[in-house]
Each structure stands twice: as C-alpha cells, then as structure tokens.
C-alpha positions in Angstrom: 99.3 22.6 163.3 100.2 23.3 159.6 98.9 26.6 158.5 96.1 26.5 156.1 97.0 28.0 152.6 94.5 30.0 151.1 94.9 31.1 147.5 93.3 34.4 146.8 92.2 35.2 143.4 91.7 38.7 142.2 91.3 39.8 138.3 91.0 43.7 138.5 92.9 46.1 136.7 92.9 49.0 139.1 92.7 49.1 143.0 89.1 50.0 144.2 86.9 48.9 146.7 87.1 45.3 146.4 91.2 45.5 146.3 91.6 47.5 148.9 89.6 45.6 151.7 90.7 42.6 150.6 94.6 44.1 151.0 93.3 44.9 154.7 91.9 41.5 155.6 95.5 40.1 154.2 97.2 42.2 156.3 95.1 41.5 160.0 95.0 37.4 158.6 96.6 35.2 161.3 99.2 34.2 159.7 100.1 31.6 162.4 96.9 29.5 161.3 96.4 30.8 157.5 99.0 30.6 154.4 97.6 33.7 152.0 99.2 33.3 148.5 97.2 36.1 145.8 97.1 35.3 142.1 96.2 38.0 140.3 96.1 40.4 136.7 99.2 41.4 135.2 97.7 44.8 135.6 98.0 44.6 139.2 101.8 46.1 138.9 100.9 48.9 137.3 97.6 49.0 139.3 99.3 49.0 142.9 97.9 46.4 143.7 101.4 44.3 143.8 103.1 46.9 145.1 100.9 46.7 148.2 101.2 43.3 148.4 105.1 43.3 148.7 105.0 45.3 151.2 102.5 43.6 153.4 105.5 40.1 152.3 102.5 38.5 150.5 103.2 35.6 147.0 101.7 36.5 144.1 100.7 35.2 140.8 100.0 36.9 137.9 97.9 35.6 135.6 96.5 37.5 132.0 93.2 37.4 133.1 91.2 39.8 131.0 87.5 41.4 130.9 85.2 39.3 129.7 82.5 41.9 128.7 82.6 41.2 125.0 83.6 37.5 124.4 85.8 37.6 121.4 88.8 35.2 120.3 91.3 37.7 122.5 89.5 37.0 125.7 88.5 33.3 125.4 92.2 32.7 124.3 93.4 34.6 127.4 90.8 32.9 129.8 92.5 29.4 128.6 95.6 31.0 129.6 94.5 31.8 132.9 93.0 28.2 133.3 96.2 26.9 132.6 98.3 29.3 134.7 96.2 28.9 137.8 95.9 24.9 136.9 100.0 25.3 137.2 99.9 27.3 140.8 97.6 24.5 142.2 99.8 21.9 140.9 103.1 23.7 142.5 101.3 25.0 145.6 99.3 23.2 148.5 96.0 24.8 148.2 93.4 24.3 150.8 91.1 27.1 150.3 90.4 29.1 146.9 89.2 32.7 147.6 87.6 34.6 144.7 87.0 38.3 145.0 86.3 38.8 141.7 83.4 37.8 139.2 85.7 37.1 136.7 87.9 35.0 139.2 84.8 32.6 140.1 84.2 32.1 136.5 88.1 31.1 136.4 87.8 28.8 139.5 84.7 27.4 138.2 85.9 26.0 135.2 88.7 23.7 136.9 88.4 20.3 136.9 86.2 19.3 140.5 89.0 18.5 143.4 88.8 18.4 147.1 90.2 21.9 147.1 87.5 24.0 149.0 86.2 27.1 147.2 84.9 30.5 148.3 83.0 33.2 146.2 82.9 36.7 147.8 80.4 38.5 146.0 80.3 41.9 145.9 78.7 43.4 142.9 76.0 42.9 140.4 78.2 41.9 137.4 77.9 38.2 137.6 75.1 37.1 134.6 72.1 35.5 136.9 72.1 32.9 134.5 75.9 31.8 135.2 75.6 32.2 138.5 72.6 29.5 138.9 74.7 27.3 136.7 77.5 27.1 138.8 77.0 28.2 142.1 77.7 24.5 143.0 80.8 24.9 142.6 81.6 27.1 145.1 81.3 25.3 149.1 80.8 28.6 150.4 79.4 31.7 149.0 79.5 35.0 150.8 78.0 38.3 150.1 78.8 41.7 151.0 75.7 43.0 150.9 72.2 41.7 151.5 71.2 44.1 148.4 73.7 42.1 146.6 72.8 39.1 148.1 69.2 39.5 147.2 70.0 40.5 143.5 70.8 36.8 143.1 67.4 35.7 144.6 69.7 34.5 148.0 67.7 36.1 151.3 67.3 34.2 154.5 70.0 32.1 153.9 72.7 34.2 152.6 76.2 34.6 154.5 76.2 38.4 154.7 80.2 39.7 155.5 80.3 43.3 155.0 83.2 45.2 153.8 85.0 46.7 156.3 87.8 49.4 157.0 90.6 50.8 159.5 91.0 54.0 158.1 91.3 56.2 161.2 93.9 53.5 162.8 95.6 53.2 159.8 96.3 56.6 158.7 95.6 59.0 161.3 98.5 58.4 163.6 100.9 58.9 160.3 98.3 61.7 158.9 100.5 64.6 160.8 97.7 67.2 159.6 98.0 66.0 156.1 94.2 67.5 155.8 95.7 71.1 156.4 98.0 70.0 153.6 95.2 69.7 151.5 93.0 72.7 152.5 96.4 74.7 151.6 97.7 73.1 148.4 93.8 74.2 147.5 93.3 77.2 149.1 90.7 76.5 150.9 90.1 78.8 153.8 89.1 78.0 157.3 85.5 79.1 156.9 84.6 77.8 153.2 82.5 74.8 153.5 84.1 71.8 151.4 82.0 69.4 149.7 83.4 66.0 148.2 83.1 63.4 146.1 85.3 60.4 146.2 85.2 57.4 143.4 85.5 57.2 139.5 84.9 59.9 137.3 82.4 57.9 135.1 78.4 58.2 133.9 76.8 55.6 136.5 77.6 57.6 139.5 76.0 60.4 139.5 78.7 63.5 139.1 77.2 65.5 137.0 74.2 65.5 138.8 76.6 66.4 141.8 77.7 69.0 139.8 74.6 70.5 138.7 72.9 70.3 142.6 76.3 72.2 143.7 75.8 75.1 140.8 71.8 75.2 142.4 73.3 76.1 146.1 76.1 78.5 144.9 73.5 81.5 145.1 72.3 80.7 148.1 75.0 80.1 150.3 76.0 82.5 152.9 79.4 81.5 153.1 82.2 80.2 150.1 81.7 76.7 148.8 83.9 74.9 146.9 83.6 71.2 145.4 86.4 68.8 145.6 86.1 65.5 142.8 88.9 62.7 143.9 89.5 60.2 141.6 89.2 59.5 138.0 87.5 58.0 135.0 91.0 57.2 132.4 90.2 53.8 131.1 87.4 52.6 132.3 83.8 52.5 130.7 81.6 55.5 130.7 84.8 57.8 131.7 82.9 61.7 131.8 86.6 63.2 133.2 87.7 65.3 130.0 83.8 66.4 130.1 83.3 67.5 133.6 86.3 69.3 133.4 85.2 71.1 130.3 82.0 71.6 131.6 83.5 73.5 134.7 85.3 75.7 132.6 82.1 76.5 130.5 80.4 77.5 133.6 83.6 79.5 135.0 83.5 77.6 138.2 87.1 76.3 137.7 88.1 78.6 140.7 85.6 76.4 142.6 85.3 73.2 141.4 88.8 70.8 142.2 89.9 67.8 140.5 92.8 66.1 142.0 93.1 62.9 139.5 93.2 59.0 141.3 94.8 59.5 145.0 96.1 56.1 146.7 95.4 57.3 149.8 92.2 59.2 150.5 92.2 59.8 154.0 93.6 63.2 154.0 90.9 64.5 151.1 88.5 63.0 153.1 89.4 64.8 156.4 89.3 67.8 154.3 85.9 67.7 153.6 82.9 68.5 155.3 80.3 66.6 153.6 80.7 63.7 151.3 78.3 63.4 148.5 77.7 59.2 147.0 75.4 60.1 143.8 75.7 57.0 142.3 72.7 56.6 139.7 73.1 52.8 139.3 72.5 50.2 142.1 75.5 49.9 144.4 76.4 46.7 146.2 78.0 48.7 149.0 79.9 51.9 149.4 83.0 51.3 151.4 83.7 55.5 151.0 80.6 56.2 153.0 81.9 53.7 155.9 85.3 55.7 155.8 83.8 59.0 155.6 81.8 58.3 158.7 84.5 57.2 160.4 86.3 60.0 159.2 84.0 62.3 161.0 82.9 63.6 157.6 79.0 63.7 157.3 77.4 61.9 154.0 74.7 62.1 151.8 73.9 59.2 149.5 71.4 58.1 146.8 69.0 55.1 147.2 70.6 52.3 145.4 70.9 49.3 147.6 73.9 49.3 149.7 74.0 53.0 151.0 70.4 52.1 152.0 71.9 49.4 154.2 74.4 51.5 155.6 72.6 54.6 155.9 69.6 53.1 158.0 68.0 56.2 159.7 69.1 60.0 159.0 71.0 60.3 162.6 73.8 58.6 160.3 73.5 60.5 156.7 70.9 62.0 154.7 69.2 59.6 151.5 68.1 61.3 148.6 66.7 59.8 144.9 69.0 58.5 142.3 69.0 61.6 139.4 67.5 63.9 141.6 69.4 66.9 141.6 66.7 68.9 143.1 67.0 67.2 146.2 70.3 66.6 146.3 70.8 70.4 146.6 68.5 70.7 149.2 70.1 68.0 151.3 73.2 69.9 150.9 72.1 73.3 151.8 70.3 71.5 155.1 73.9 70.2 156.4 76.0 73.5 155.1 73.0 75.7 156.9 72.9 73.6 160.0 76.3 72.8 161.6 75.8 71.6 164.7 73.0 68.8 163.2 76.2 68.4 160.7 78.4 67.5 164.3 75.4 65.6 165.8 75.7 63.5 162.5 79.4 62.5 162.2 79.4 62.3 166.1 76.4 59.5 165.9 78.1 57.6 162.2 81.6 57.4 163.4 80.5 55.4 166.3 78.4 53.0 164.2 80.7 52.7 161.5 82.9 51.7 164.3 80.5 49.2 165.6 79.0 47.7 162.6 81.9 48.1 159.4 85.1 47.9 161.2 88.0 45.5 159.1 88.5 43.7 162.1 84.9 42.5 161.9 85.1 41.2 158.9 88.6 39.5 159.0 87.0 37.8 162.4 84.1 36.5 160.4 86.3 35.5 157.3 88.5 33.7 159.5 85.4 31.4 161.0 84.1 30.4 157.6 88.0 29.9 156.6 88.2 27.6 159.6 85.2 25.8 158.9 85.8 24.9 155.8 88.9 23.3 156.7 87.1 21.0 158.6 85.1 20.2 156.3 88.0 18.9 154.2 
C-alpha cells in the first residue's frame, strides 16, 4: 500500500511549543504508512527549526510566510506569495493530507482553490480572530484541538477532537544527559543545599515574570536556606520583550548574584533537572503548557497560574500547586510551602511524573494523530 503523504504546514519564526511537538510526532510517524513533507517560514533556518528537520531526513519547503498582525501591503503581498508557493508544492507533490499547525498556516490553506486534498487544523492557541474561524472552518475536514480550554474558546465543547500535546523528554534526553544537570548547578554555582527555582519560556509581558520576580524578592527574607532564581529563555524579537528590563531590574535590586539568566537554550532538559520547582506565571490565558508536562516528568514539582490549560493539566494539588494570574502574594506563599516542605515536594513529582506519563506522553498523541490521519484517508 502506497504511503499516504501528508504535507505539514508550519509558519513560525522561532521553535516553541508548537514546533517542537510537532518535530516529535514527525519523528515517531510510521513512516511505512505516512509520507511527511513540512513547508514552512524562511525563518525556520535560522530558527532550528530546519536544522532539526534534516536531521530527523524530513523535505521541506520554505515559504515567506509572514505575521499577519497588522495587515499592510508587505504582508498581503507576501501571503500571495505563499499562496502561490504552496499552490506550486501541491502541483509538484502528491498530497493526500494538509496538516496546519499554525493559525497563519490555516488561513494559507484556506484560501486555496476547494480540491479533494483532505485538510487538518491543529489548533492550539487563541490567535485565530473568532470571526475567521466561523467563516471558514468548513474548510478544514478535520479540526483538532489541543486543549478543551482552547477548544472551548471557539464555542466547540462536546464535540471537539481534543489531542493534547505531548512529550518524551526523559527517553529522549536522559540516557544522553550524562549528569548534564550537575553541569548546570556548576557552570552556576549552585550548591547542593540551595533550593533552585525556575522559570522556562519567553522573556515577555504576558507571562507573568516579573510577578515571578517580585514573589521570589517576598521569600528571600524568609527562607532558611539559599535560593536562587534561574530565567531560561528569552524575549529578542518578539512582542512585549521585558529581557533588557528584568535584567536591569535585577541589578537595581542587587540580586544579580541570585537571579540567572541563561538566554534561549535548545534543549531544556538539563535546566530543568536542575531545578527544584518550576514556576508557569503566565498572566494571559494559555492554551496548554507543554513545560509543565516536561517538568513533571522531569521530576521537578510545578506551580502554575489559572489560565486555561495549566488548569487542565494541573487537576488536583497531588500534581502542582494553582495560584491567581497577577497574584504575587500567593505566588510566594506557594513557593515557600514547597521550599518549607520537602518531602510533600517528593510526594508531588513522585504522583506528576506518573501521570504525565499516563495522560501527555508523545506517543499518545502520535497514536491518536495517526487514527484521524488514517481516517481521513478513507474518506478520500
């Protein structure tokens, strides 16, 4: 039997979330019944994004897909551009099944002439206008979500195809890790009996880091042992980018001793393992939160605002700790009760790495992906 060839379709211009599941579920894809080809930004070779992609032997496309925040002559000009590129790939390649991972990449699909080529929308964030989406969600045969607070953003409840994110992060970097986490504590300093509190994501306004820092400035005095606070990631480029601030902020408040930024990391694994709790402050809804999933598998324990999707994955507090968006108040407290208590800290990670396990793992998802995949095609 022929394979089926799915064309995946991916506009971002750096690797997050998004990217790097869908990198996963290319690389588990049964490649004996599926054809995976990716079209995606021209950003994706300085994003990684390609990079990863040759390595897992995986066709691309580029295509100079741009944002389409603010419509102005630029962008529409480059959208017809994209049209006609992806119009080109379709024409060379035989597509069964379009994949759009992106918002911006359903927008794209939708604006092709109607074929018998089978389309999927995996949604996964809140950026798609309501009003577009009702206008042409018939265009799409299948529409997944990875959330239900995502899927019931878009007024789609009891009948919504719910595929959560999913990750291998212990299977795929802890047997190549060789203590890379003592690496860390070292290149830092950090000493066996400081507690290490984290934060993973993009430095920018929405989620939450300087209430992070100012609930980490509240527990300083009251800590009975040394805390530091390690920020992963950055906010160069994007919208809302606090970076320059925070770390000017830091300085203000002399807690540059204490406070670490380490810039965007590819792979995260080893800050993770570093850590022993991982703060998710986000102040904006959140469709997801594939870092809490990896932290929990991680055995790292998490606390995480109440903003849609960490409520969905945080469902009782034998998992993580939920506290209000903007509340720094009680973000402190939640992070004194796990650096005061650490065997409820153990009985935590102990009780989320099993569920993450059971609930979030990649495999789930490829397995469930694959079904839909499968069906479609015999639909066709």
């Amino acid at each position: 039997m022929k394979p089926i060839t799915i064309l995946f379709i991916d506009h971002a211009s750096f690797l997050g979330g998004s990217q790097i599941a869908l990198l996963g579920h290319l690389r588990l894809l049964d490649k004996n019944r599926f054809r995976p080809i990716v079209a995606c930004s021209v950003q994706a070779e300085s994003s990684g994004l390609a990079e990863e992609l040759k390595k897992l032997s995986i066709p691309y496309y580029l295509l100079p897909m741009d944002r389409l925040k603010i419509v102005n002559p630029v962008v529409i000009k480059r959208f017809i551009e994209s049209r006609r590129a992806l119009k080109k790939i379709l024409a060379s390649e035989p597509i069964d099944i379009i994949f759009s991972n992106t918002v911006r990449a359903m927008l794209l699909t939708a604006s092709l002439p109607s074929k018998k080529i089978r389309a999927i929308w995996y949604l996964q964030d809140f950026t798609f206008p309501k009003i577009l989406f009702r206008l042409f969600r018939h265009r799409a045969d299948k529409i997944v979500f990875n959330s239900s607070a995502v899927a019931g953003f878009y007024g789609i409840k009891e009948t919504a195809e719910i595929v959560h994110v999913g990750s291998d992060i212990m299977n795929a970097h802890l047997p190549a890790s060789g203590g890379k986490e003592e690496k860390i504590r070292g290149i830092y300093g950090f000493k066996d009996d400081e507690l290490i509190v984290g934060y993973i994501g993009r430095l920018v306004r929405s989620k939450g880091v300087y209430e992070l820092l100012d609930a980490y400035e509240k527990i300083l005095p009251r800590m009975d042992r040394q805390t530091k606070l390690l920020l992963v990631g950055t906010g160069r480029d994007q919208n809302g980018d606090i970076e320059t601030d925070l770390i000017d902020r830091v300085k203000e408040k002399k807690l540059d001793k204490l406070v670490i930024f380490t810039g965007h990391k590819k792979n995260i694994f080893p800050y993770l393992r570093s850590m022993d709790v991982l703060c998710f402050p986000s102040l904006a809804p959140e469709s997801f939160g594939l870092v809490i999933i990896e932290a929990m598998m991680s055995n790292v324990a998490v606390i995480a605002t109440r903003t849609g999707g960490p409520e969905e994955i945080i469902r009782d507090e034998s998992i993580g700790l939920l506290v209000r968006p903007g509340d720094v108040d009680e973000l402190a407290r939640a992070i004194m009760v796990l650096a005061e208590d650490p065997e409820l800290r153990q009985a935590i990670t102990d009780c989320a790495s099993v569920y993450a396990a059971e609930n979030y793992s990649l495999e789930k998802m490829n397995d469930k992906l694959e079904k839909i995949y499968l069906a479609l095609a015999e639909r066709s």
